[in-house]
C-alpha positions as CSV (number, residue, x, y, z in Angstrom):
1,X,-31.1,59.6,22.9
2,X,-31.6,56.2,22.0
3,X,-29.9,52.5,22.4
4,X,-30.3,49.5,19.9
5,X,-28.4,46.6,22.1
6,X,-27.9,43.8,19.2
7,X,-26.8,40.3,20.7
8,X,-26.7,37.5,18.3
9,X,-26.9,34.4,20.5
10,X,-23.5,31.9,20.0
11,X,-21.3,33.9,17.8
12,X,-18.3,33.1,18.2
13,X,-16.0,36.4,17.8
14,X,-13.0,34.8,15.1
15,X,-15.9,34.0,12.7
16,X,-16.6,37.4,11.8
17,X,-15.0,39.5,8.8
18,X,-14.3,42.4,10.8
19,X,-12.3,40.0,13.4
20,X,-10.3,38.6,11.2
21,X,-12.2,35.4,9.6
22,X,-11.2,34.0,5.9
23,X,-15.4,34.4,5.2
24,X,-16.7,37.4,4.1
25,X,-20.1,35.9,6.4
26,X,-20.6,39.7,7.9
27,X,-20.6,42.6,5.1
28,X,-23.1,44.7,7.8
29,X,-21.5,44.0,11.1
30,X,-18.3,44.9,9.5
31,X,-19.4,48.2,8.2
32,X,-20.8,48.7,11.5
33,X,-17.3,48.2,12.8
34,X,-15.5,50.3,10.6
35,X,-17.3,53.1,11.4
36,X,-17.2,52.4,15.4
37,X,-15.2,50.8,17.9
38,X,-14.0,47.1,17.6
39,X,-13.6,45.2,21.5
40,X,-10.6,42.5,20.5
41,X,-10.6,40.9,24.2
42,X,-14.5,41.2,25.2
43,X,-15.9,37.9,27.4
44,X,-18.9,37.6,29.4
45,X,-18.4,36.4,32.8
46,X,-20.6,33.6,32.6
47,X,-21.5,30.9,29.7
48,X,-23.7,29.7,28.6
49,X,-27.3,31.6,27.9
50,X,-29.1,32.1,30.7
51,X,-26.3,33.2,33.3
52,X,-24.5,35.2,30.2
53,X,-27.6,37.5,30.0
54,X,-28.6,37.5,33.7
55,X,-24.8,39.1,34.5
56,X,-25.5,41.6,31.4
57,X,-28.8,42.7,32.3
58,X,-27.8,42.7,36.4
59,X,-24.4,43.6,36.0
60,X,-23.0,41.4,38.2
61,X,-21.2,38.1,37.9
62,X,-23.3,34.5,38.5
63,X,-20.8,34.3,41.6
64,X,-22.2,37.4,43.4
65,X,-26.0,36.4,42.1
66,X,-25.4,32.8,41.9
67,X,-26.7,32.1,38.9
68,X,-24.4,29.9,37.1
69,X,-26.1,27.4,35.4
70,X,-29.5,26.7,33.7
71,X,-30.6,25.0,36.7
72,X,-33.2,25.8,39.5
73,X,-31.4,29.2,39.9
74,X,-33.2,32.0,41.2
75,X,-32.6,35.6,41.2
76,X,-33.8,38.1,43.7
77,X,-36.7,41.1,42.9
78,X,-34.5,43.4,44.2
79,X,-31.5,42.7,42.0
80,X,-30.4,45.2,40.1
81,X,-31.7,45.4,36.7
82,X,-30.3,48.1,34.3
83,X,-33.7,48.0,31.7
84,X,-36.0,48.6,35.7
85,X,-33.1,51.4,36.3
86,X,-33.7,52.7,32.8
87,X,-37.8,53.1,33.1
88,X,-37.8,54.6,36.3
89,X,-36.0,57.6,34.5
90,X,-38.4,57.9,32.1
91,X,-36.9,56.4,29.3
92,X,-38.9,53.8,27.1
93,X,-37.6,50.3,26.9
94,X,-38.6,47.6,24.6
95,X,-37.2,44.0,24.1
96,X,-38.2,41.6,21.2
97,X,-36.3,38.2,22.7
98,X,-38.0,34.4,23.5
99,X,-35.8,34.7,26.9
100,X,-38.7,34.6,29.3
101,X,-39.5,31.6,28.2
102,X,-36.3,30.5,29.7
103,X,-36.2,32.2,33.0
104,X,-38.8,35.3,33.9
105,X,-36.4,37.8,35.5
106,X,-35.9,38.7,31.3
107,X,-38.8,41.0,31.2
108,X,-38.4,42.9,34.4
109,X,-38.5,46.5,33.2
110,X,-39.3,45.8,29.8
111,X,-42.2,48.4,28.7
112,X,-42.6,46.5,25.6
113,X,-41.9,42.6,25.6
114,X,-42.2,41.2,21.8
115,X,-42.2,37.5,21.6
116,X,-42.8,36.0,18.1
117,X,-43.2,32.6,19.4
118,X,-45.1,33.5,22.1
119,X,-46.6,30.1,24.2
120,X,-44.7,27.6,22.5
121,X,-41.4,27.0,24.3
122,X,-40.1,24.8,21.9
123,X,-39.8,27.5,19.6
124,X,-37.6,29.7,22.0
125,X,-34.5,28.7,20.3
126,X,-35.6,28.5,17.1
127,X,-37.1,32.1,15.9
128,X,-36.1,33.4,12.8
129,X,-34.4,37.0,12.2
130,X,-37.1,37.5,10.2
131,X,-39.5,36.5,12.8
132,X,-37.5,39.1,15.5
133,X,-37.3,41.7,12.4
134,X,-41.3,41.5,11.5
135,X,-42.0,43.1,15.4
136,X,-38.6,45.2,15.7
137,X,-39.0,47.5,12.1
138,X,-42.6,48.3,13.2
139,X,-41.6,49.1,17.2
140,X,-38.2,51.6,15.3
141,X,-40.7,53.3,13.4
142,X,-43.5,53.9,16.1
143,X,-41.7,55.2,18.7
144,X,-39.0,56.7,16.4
145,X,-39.4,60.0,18.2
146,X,-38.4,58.6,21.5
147,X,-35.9,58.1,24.1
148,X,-35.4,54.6,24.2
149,X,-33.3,51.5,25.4
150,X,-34.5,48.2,22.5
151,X,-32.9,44.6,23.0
152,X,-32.7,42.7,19.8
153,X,-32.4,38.7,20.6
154,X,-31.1,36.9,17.2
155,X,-31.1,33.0,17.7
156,X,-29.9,31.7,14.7
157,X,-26.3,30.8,14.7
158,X,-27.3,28.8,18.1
159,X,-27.8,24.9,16.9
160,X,-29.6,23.3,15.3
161,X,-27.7,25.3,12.5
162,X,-30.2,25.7,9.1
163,X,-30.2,28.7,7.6
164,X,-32.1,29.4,4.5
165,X,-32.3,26.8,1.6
166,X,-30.4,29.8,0.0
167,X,-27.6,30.1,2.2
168,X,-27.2,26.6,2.5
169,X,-24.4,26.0,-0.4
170,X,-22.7,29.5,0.4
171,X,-19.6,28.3,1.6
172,X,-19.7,24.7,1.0
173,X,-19.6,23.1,-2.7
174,X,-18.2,19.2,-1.5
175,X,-20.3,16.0,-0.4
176,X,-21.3,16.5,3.1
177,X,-22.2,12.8,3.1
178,X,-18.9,11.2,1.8
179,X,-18.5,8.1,3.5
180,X,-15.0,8.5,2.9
181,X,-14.6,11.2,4.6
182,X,-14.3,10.5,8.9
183,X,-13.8,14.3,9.9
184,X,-16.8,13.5,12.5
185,X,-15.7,10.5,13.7
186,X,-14.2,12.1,17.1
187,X,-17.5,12.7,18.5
188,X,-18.1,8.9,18.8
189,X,-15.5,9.2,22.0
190,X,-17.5,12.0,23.4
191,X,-20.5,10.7,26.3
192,X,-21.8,13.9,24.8
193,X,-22.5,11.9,21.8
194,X,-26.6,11.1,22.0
195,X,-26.8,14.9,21.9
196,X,-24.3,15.8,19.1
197,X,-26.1,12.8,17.0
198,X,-29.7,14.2,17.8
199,X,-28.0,17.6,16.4
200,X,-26.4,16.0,13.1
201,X,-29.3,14.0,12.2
202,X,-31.3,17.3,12.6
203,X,-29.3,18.7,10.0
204,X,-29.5,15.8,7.3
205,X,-28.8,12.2,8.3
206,X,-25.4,10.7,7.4
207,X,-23.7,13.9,7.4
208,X,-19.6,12.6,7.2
209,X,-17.9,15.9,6.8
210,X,-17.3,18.6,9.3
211,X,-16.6,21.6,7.2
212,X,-20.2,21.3,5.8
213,X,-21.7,21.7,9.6
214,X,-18.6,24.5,10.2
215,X,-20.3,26.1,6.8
216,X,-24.2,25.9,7.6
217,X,-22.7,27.6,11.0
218,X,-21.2,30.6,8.7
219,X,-24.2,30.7,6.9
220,X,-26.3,31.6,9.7
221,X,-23.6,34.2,10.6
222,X,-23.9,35.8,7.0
223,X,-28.2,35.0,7.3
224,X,-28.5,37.0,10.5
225,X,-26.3,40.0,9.2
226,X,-28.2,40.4,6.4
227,X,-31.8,40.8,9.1
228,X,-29.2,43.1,11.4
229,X,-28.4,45.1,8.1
230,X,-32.1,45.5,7.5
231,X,-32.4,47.0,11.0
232,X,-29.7,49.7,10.4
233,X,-31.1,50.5,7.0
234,X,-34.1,51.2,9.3
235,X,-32.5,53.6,11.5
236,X,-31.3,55.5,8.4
237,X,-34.6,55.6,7.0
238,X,-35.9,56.9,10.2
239,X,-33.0,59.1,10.5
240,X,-32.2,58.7,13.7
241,X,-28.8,56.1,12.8
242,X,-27.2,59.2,14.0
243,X,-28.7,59.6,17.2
244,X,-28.6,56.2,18.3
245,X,-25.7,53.8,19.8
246,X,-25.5,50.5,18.7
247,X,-24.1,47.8,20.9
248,X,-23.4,44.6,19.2
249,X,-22.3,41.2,21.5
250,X,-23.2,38.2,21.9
251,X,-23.5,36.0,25.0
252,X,-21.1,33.5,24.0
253,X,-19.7,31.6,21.5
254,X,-19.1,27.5,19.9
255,X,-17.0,25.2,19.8
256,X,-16.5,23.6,16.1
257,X,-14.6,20.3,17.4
258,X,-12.0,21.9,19.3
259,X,-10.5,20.0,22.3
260,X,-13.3,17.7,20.7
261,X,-16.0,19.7,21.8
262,X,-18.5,19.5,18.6
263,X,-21.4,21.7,18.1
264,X,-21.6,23.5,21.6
265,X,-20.8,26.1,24.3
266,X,-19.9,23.5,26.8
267,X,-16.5,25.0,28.0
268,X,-14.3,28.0,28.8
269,X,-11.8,27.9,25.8
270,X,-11.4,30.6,23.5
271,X,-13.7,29.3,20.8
272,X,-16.8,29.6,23.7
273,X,-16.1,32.6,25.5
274,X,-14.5,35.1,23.4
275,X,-17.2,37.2,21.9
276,X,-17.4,40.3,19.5
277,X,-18.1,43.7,21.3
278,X,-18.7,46.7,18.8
279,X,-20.1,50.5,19.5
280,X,-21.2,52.3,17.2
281,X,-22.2,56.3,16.8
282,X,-21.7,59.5,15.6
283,X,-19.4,61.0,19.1
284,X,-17.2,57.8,19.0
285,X,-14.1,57.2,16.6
286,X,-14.1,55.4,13.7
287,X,-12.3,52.3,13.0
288,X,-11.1,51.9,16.3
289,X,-9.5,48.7,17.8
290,X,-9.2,48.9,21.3
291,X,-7.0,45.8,23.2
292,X,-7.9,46.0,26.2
293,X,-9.7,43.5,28.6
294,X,-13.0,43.5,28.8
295,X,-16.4,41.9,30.4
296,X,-19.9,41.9,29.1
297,X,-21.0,42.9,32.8
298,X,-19.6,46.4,31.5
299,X,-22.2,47.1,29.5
300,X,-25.0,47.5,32.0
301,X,-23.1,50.6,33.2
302,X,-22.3,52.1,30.1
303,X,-25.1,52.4,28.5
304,X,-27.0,54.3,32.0
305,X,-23.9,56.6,31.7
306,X,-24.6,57.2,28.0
307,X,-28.6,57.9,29.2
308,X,-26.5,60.0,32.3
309,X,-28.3,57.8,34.7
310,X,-26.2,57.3,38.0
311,X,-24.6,53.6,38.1
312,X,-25.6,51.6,41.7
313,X,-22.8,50.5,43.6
314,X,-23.9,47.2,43.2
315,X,-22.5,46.6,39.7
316,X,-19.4,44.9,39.4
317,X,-18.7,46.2,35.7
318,X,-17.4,49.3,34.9
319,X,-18.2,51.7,32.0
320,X,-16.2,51.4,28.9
321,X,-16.7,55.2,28.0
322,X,-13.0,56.2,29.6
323,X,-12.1,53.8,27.2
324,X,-14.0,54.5,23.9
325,X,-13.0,58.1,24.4
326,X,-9.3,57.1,25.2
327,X,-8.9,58.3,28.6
328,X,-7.6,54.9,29.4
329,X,-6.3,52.3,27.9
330,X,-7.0,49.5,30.1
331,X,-9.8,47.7,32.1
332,X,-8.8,44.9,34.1
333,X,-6.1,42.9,34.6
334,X,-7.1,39.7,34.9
335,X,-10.9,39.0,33.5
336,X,-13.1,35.8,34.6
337,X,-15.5,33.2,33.3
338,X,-17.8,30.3,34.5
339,X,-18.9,27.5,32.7
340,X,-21.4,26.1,35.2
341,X,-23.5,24.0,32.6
342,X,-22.2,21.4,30.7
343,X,-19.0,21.8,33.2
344,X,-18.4,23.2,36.3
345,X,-15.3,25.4,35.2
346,X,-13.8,28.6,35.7
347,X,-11.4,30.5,33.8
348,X,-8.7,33.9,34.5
349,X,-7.0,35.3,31.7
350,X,-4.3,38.4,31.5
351,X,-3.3,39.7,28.3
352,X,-0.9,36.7,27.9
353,X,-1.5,33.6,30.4
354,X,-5.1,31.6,30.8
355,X,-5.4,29.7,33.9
356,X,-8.5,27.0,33.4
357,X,-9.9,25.0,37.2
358,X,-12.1,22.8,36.6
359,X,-14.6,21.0,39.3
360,X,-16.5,18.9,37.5
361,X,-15.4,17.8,33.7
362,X,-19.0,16.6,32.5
363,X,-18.3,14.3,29.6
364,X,-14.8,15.1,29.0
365,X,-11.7,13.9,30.0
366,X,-10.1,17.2,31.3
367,X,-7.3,18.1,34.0
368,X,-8.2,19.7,36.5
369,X,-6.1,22.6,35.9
370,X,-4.9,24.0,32.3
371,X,-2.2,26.4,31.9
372,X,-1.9,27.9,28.2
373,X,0.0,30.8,26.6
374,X,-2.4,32.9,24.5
375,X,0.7,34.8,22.7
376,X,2.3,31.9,21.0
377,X,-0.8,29.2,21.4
378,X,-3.9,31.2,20.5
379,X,-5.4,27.6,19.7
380,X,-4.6,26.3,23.5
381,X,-3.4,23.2,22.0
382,X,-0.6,23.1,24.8
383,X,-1.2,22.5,28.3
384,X,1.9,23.9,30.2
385,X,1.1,23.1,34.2
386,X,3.9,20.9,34.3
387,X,6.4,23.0,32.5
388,X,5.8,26.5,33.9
389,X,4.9,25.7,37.4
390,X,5.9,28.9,38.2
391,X,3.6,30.7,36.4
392,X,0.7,28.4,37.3
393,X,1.4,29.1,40.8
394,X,1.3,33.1,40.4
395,X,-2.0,32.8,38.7
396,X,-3.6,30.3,41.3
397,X,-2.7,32.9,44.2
398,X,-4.3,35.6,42.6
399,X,-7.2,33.2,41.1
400,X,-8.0,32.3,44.9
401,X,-7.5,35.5,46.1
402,X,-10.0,36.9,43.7
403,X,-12.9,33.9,44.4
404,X,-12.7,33.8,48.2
405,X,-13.2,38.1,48.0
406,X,-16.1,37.6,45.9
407,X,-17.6,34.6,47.6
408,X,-17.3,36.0,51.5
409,X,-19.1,33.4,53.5
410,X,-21.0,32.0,50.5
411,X,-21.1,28.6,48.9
412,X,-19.3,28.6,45.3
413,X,-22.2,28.2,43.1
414,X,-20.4,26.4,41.0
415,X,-19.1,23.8,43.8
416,X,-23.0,23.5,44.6
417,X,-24.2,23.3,40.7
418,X,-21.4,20.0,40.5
419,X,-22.6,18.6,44.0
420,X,-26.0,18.5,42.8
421,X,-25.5,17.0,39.4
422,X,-24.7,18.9,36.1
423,X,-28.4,19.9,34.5
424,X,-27.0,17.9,30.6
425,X,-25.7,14.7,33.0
426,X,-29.4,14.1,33.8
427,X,-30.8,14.9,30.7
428,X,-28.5,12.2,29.2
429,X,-29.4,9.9,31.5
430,X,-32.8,10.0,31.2
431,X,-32.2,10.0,26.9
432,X,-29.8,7.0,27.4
433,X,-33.1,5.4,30.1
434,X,-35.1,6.1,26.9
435,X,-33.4,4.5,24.5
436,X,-31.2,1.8,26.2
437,X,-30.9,-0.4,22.9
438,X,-29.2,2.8,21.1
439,X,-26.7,4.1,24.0
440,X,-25.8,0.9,26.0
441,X,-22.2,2.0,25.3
442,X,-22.8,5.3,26.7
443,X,-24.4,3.7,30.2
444,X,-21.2,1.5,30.6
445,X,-19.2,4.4,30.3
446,X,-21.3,6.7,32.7
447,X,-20.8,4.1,34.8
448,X,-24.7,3.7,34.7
């Protein structure tokens, strides 16, 4: 029995063939999905990175572990851990992911830890597929004849995105410096601007035209299939694809200037936080799209019940086997995310209505709540609190409900995460205290 758990960092679920994108950017995902089972409504509980894959890994949302943010979080030893749970059955588990240079708690019960870019942090986000691929192939084909649980880590479609010089005119024939062209001119209004700059410039200075940065974005998409088709082609060659389920996610996704939000996961809107989920193997039907709601803290249990390890009380996700073997068709009612970064947000969803409270806004000019209809505004270009007051006040009682039962007597992390200052609001303010002459604007708006 063994598990290959894909997650490409920052891919954003309506960007992929297979989910319906205009771009063919993902010829091997989407085989992998027409021969498995598609997720259409998977989110993590948690965005960004580091509390995305803490809640995976522990199976429990950053309100139970408090780990919300990529602040000075920490997480307990004794939390659970489904990769510890996994080696103390016996089975051999292997990771090849820069995340412990990020927070340590990514190796616990990791039997083999593979870091290409091992001692320089400033490579964490920037490894190559090819990089990961160089030390995954060679793990697949040693320990081909065992039991095991392997964590793939891609980075690339995370900023800054540059795929190969080959990949770089895939989907994108125009003038990316046009100075006629002003499609990026809304970031000027962001205070998120000194960092969105920093990111454009690192892509070619004087880029004017947003569908270029949208395309390098797809090309890193269509870059990091072709290493995760390499993988499978692997598992065939071993053969052992047919012994072997393959999880594909990702921890979250971007925002490509919607609700002028350029470049980033800094939010809780669709673009951000609704990911791909896809199984894959030989027992489970093909070409399956299953609708219900769904959270990445599910996976933790499903993949002990596919090893038929028992599942600890402590998780708060449940296994999506009933599901991928139709003995139910739906999960949860209402499913939750935090944004506890570059906002101090949280967000409840049902198959129709999305209910957005924010605490702290960062460097946007957002309401503190946001009512939208996902049926006929997909886009959440509407914001209905004043019109359907009715509905806003159903979903706020059940929204309440559902935090005070999971917080008991605790502090809401994210409450404490906006009381202490979000983590990007100092980093700008030290950048702006670095460059004064360049952001003066940006200090007179912080109110610096």
């Amino acid at each position: 029995m063994r598990v290959l758990y894909v997650v490409f960092d920052t891919l954003r679920a309506d960007h992929l063939s297979c989910y319906g994108y205009f771009r063919p950017t993902s010829p091997n995902i989407d085989r992998i999905a027409s021969e498995g089972v598609l997720f259409s409504n998977a989110y993590p509980t948690d965005v960004p990175t580091q509390p995305s894959y803490t809640a995976m890994f522990s199976g429990k949302r950053g309100i139970s572990t408090g780990v919300v943010s990529h602040a000075d979080e920490y997480l307990p030893d004794d939390a659970p851990w489904f990769p510890q749970i996994l080696v103390s059955k016996g089975y051999t588990t292997c990771a090849v992911s820069t995340l412990y240079h990020m927070k340590k708690w990514f190796a616990r019960g990791f039997q083999y830890y593979m870091n290409p870019v091992a001692g320089d942090v400033r490579l964490t986000q920037r490894v190559t597929a090819d990089q990961i691929n160089s030390m995954a192939i060679p793990w697949l084909k040693t320990h081909r004849e065992d039991n095991f649980f392997m964590f793939v880590h891609y980075w690339d479609v995370h900023t800054i995105y540059a795929p190969p010089s080959r990949y770089k005119r895939l989907y994108y024939q125009g003038d990316e410096k046009d100075p006629d062209n002003h499609s990026l001119e809304g970031i000027k209004e962001s205070l998120a601007y000194p960092f969105v700059k920093r990111l454009l410039d690192a892509m070619g200075k004087g880029i004017t035209d947003i569908e270029y940065v949208i395309a390098q974005y797809d090309a890193e998409i269509t870059y990091v299939d072709e290493k995760f088709g390499e993988l499978i082609a692997t598992l065939e060659e071993l053969n052992i694809l047919n012994d072997t389920l393959i999880i594909l996610t990702s921890d979250h996704g971007e925002s490509l200037g919607e609700h002028n939000i350029y470049f980033d996961h800094a939010d809780v809107y669709e673009p951000t936080i609704h990911v791909p989920l896809i199984f894959h193997h030989p027992d489970l039907p093909r070409g399956k799209k299953i609708e219900a709601l769904v959270q990445l803290i599910d996976i933790a249990p499903t993949v002990l019940e596919f090893f038929g390890v028992d599942i600890p009380d402590e998780f708060e996700g449940k296994s999506l086997f009933p599901l991928l073997k139709g003995e139910r068709t739906e999960q949860y009612k209402e499913v939750f995310t935090n944004q506890g970064l570059w906002q101090a947000t949280r967000m409840m969803r049902n198959k129709r209505w999305k209910l957005i409270k924010c605490i702290d806004n960062g460097f946007w000019n957002l309401p503190s709540t946001e009512l939208y209809d996902l049926q006929s505004d997909p886009k959440e270009l509407k914001n209905l609190v004043e019109e359907r007051r009715e509905i806003v006040d159903e979903l706020e009682l059940k929204f309440h409900r559902w935090v005070t039962e999971h917080l008991g007597k605790h502090t809401d992390p994210l409450r404490r995460i906006a009381e202490k200052g979000l983590p990007p609001k100092k980093r700008l303010k030290k950048l702006i205290e670095e460059e004064k002459g360049t952001y003066d604007e940006w200090r007179r708006k912080m109110g610096w």
